[in-house]
N, C-alpha and C positions, 0 to 999 in steps of 0.2 A: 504494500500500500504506500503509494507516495503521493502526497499534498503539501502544494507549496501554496504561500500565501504571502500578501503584504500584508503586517500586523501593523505600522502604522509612520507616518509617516507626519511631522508638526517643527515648527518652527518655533524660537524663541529668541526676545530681542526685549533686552533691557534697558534700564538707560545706565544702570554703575556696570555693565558687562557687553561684550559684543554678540552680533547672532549667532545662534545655531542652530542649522536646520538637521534632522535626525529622520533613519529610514530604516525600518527594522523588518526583515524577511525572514520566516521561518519552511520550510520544508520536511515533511514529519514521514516516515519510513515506517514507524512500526508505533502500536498503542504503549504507554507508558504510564507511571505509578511507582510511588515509593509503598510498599508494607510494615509497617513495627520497626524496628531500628535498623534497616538499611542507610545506607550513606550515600554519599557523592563526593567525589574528588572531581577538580578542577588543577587543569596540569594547563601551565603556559607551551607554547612553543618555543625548544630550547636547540637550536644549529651552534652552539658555541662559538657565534659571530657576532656582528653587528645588525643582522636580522634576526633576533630571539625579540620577543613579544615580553611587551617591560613589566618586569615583578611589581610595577605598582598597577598598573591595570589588574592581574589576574588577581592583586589584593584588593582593593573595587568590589569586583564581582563576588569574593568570598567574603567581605562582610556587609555586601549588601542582603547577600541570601542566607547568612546566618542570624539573620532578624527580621523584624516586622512580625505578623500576623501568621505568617504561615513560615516559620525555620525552617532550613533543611540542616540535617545530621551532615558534616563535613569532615571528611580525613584531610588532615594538611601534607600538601604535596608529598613534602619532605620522607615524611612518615610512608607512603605510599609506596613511594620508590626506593626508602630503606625495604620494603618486604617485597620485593619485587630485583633484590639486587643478586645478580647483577646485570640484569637485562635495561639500568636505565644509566648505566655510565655512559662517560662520553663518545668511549670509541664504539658502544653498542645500541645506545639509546637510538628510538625512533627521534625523524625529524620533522617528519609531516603526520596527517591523519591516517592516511596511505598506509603507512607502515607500523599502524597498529597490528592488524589484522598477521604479520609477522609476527609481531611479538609475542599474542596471543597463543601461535601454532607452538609456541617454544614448549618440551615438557615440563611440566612443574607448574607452570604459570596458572594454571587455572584454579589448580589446587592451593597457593596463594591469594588469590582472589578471593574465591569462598573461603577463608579464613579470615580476611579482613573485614569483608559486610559490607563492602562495598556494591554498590547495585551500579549509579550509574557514573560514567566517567567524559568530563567533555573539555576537550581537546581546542584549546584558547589558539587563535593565527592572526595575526597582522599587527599593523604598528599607526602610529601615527607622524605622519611626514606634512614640512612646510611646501606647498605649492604654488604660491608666489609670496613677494615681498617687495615694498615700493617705498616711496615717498622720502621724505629727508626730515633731518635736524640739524641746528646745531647748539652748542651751548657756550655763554663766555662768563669770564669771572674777572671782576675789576676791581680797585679799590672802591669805584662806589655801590659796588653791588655785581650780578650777575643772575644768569638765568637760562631755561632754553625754550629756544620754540621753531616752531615748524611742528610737522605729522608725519609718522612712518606707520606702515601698516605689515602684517602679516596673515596669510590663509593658511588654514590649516584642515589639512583631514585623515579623520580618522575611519579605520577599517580596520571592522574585524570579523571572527567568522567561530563561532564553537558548533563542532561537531562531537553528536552527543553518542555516544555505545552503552550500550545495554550486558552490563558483564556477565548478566547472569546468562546470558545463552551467546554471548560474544560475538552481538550484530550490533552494525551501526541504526540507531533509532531516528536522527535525522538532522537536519542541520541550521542555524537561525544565526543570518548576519546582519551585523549595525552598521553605518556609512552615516558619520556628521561628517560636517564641515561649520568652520567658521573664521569667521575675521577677528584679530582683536588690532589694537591702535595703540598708539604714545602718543599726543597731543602735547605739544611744550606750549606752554602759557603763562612764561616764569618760570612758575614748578611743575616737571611732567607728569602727567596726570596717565594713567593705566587704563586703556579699557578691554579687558580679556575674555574673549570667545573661548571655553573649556568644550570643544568636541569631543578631547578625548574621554571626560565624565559623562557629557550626554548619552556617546556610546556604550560605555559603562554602566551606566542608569538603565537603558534599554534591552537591552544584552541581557543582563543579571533578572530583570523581572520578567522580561520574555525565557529566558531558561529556568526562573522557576515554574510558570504556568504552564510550559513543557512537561518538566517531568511530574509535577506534583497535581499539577490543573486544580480547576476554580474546585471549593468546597462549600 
């Protein structure tokens, strides 16, 4: 069973913050549900480069879902892939979602799983990058004073993508990505004044509530 949908898609523009527009798609593969103390783990994407998926996002999303109304039970990465080692070191770790279904086939692997309680596990991808950047400043400083002014601006956007597995029968259950964007500005006017478009929270914000009414859904 496969259904893909757009969950939602809104804009926000402040006036102490810059815009950001947010687009959240989900694609669902198999029914899902936490029972009694089952878990989730949330693993970032880790290439041991400069495109790993940054540990403050994947921290985001787990204390966004470790509260509110509806908690989900969380193993912390760490903890995850110490019982799982040593299939998550660097020279053997997966690097994509791809290569779970690899790591799965390893023996022993499964038999770790179900000792940990863990039910389902989703697999964090992307990053967020500057997409343009404009304008000018300058700033001077005198004996009678000093100051700056002009405007520079930056766009930014964020992308990301969790693909969620279902450990207990070791399929992919389905997949739900975020896509902001936004501008933030420095305006000098004397003292420069800050106006910052956070995309990559929006995404965060989205992502994290959308993955919990994936696997837990409305009650």
């Amino acid at each position: 069973m496969t259904e893909g949908k757009i969950v939602s898609v809104f804009s926000i523009c402040l006036l102490v913050s810059g815009c950001v527009s947010s687009r959240i798609e989900e694609s669902r593969e198999a029914l899902t549900g936490l029972v009694g103390d089952e878990a989730m783990v949330i693993l970032g994407r880790a290439s041991y480069n400069d495109h790993e998926t940054e540990e403050s996002f994947t921290e985001c999303i787990v204390d966004i879902l470790a509260k509110g109304d509806r908690p989900i039970r969380l193993i912390p990465e760490s903890e995850f892939k110490d019982s799982l080692y040593p299939w998550f070191e660097p020279r053997t770790a997966p690097t994509s979602a791809d290569e779970l279904s690899r790591l799965f086939a390893q023996p022993g692997v499964q038999n770790q799983i179900d000792q940990s309680n863990v039910r389902y596990l989703a697999w964090i991808d992307g990053d967020t990058i500057i997409v343009d950047q404009g304008g000018s400043m300058s700033c001077t400083l005198s004996t009678f004073g000093g100051g700056c002014f002009g405007m520079s601006y930056w766009e930014q956007d964020a992308s990301y993508e969790a693909s969620i597995w279902d450990l207990q029968n070791l399929s992919a259950a389905g997949q739900i990505s975020a896509d902001a964007n936004g501008t933030s500005y420095l305006a000098g006017l004397v003292v420069p004044i800050p106006i910052l478009a956070r995309p990559g929270n929006a995404a965060c914000k989205g992502l994290a509530n959308q993955l919990r009414d994936f696997v837990v859904g409305d009650e």
